[in-house]
N, C-alpha and C positions, 0 to 999 in steps of 0.2 A: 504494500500500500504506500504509493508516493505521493498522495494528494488528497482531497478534501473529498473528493470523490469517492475515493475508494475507503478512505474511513465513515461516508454516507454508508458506503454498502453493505460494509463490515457490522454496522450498529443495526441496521434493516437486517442482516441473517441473524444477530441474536434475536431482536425484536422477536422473529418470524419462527424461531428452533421451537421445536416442542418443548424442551426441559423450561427455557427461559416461560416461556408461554404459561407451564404450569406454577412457577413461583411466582408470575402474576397473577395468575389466578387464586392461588392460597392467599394472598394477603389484598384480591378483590381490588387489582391496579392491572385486568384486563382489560379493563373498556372507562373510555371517559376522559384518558390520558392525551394528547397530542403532543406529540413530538416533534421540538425544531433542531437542525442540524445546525452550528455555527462555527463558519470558517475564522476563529479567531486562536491565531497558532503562537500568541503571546498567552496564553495562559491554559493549563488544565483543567481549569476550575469549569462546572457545569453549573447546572440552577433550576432549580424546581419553583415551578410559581400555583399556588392556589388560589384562588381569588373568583369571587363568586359560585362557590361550588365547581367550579372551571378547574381543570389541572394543567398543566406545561409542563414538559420539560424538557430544558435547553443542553442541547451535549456538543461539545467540544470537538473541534475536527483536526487536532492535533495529532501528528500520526505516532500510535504507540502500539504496541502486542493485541491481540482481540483479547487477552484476556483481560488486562488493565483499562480496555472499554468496557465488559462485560462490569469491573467494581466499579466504574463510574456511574452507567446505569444503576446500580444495586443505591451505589451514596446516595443517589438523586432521587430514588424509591424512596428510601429512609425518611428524606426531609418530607415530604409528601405524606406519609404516614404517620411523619410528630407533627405535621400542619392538621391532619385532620382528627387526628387527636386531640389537639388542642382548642381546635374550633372557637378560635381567632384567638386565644389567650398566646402572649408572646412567648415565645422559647427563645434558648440558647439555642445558635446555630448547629450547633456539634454537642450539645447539654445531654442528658442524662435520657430525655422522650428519645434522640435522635440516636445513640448509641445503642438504645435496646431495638431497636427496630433494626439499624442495620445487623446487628448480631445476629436475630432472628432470619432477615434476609441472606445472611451468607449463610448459614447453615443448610437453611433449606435448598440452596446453590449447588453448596456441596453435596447433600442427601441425594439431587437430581446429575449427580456427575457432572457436574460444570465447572470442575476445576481439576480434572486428570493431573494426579501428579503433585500437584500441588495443595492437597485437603491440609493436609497440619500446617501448612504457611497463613492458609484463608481463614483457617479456624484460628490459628495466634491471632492474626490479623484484625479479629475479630473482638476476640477476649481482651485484646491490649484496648481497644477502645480509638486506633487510631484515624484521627478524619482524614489524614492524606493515602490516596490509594498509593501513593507512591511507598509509603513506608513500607509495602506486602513486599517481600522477596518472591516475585515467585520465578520460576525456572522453567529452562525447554526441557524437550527429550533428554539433552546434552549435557543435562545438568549446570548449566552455565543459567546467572541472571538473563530474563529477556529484558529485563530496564534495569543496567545501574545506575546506581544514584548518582542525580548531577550534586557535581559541589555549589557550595553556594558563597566560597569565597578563592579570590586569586592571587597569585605572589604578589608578595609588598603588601597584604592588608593587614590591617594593628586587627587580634580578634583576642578574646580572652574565653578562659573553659578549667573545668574543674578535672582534676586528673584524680587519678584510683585510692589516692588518700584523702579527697574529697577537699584537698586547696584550690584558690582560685589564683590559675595562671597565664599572667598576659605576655603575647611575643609578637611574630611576624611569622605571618606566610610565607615558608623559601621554596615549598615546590610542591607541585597539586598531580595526583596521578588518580589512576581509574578507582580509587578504594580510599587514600589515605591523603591527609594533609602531613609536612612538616612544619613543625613552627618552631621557631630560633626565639626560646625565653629570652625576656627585655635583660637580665643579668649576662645574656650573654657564651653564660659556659654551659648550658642543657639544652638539647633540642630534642622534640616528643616526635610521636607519628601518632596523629590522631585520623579512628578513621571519619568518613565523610558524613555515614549515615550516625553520628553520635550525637545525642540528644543537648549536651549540654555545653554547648557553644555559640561564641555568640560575637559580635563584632566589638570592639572596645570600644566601649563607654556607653555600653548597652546593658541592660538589666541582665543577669543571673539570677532567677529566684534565690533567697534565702528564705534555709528553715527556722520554725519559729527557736527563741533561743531554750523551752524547755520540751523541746520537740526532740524525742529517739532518732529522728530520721537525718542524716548527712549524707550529703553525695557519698559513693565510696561505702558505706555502709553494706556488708554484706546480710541479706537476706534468704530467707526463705519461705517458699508463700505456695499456694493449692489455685490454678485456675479454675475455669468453668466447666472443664472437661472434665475434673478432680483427679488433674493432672501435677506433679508434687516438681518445685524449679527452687533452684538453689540461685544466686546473682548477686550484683550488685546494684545499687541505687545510684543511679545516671544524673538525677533531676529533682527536686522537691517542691512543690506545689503544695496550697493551703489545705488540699483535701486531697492530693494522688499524688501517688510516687512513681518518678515512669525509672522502670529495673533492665538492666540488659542482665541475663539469664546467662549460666558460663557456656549454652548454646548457642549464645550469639542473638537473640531474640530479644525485641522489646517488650516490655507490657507496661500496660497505666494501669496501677493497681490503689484502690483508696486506701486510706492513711487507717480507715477502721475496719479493715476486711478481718475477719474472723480467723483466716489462715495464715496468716504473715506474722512471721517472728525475727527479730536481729539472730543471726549466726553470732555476733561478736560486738560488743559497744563500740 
């Protein structure tokens, strides 16, 4: 697919697949919905509109894997689903209505074999709570990503980020490859390799959350916590947030996991 066109057609055969066909149907977003295709290849982002009982949804003709179309579709169901849930009451974009719904919607994805190959990335994917489809690792036949992650900064930029003993450390960008940044700390004599998809980085002189000061939870903080599958992950704490802790797993896997989840305990103070 090299053009807008051919990602028109690609969104028209999931539309049209039986599997997709019967996941709208389970959550009753077979009929009623219209569909605009938009050639705006600055950005990923899609957009559901409900308004007067009316639905939209606008999807993006940026060319990427059909499968990272098929979760765009799924995000834009989601919102659709916390809109009419809500029945006009305001929600978070990405809030708490819109996370259960998409969770719901990729599982039942996966149940219809719409993701060969890739089930435990869709299902993470899922459980982590993440709004960017971009964060789904998923994979070809080859085992190789079919989207790695773009970076989101270039040599020479001042960025700052919290490393595995949960300090915050500022430097410069010396050199950007398909996985990792280098950065050359402001002192001088350390340089890290941090990879691309890391949660808790950020350009200098930009916010880092901090935890509260009689809060358990620190970057670096090794955990352990039970997803939704009642699946048991061992990791670290990436990121800390007033209510969720996003953990990369010593699998390599994110998750946004709340601050009061029933399953999650420190490995170590």
């Amino acid at each position: 697919m090299s053009d807008a066109n051919g990602i028109h057609a690609a969104y028209q055969r999931l539309l049209r697949s039986r599997e997709v066909q019967a996941v709208a149907a389970r959550f009753a977003l077979d009929q009623g919905v219209r569909y605009e295709f938009v050639d705006e290849r600055r950005s990923f982002h899609g957009k559901a509109i409900l308004a007067h009982g009316k639905a939209r949804v606008r999807l993006p003709c940026n060319e990427r894997p059909e499968p990272y179309l098929l979760l765009t579709l799924l995000h834009e169901w989601a919102h659709l689903l916390a809109m009419r849930q809500a029945q006009g009451r305001r929600v978070l974009p990405h809030g708490r209505e819109w996370q259960c719904h998409y969770q719901a919607l990729l599982h039942a994805a996966v149940e219809q074999g719409l993701f060969p190959g890739n089930e435990q990335e869709v299902l993470r994917h899922a459980a982590a709570g993440e709004a960017s489809t971009r964060h789904a690792c998923l994979r070809g036949a080859d085992g190789e990503p079919l989207m790695p992650a773009v970076p989101l900064f270039s040599v020479g930029d001042a960025v700052q980020f919290i490393d595995h003993l949960g300090r915050r450390v500022t430097g410069t960008v010396r050199r950007v490859n398909q996985r990792t940044y280098t950065i050359a700390v402001s002192d001088g004599e350390r340089v890290y390799r941090v990879p691309i998809s890391y949660a808790q980085i950020a350009a200098f002189g930009e916010g880092l959350s901090e935890p509260a000061e009689d809060s358990p939870w620190r970057p670096g903080v090794a955990v352990e916590f039970v997803d939704t599958a009642g699946e048991a992950h061992r990791g670290h704490v990436t990121r800390v947030k007033r209510k969720t802790l996003t953990i990369r797993t010593d699998a390599g896997q994110l998750y946004r996991v709340g601050c009061g989840h029933p399953h999650l305990r420190c490995l170590r103070a």
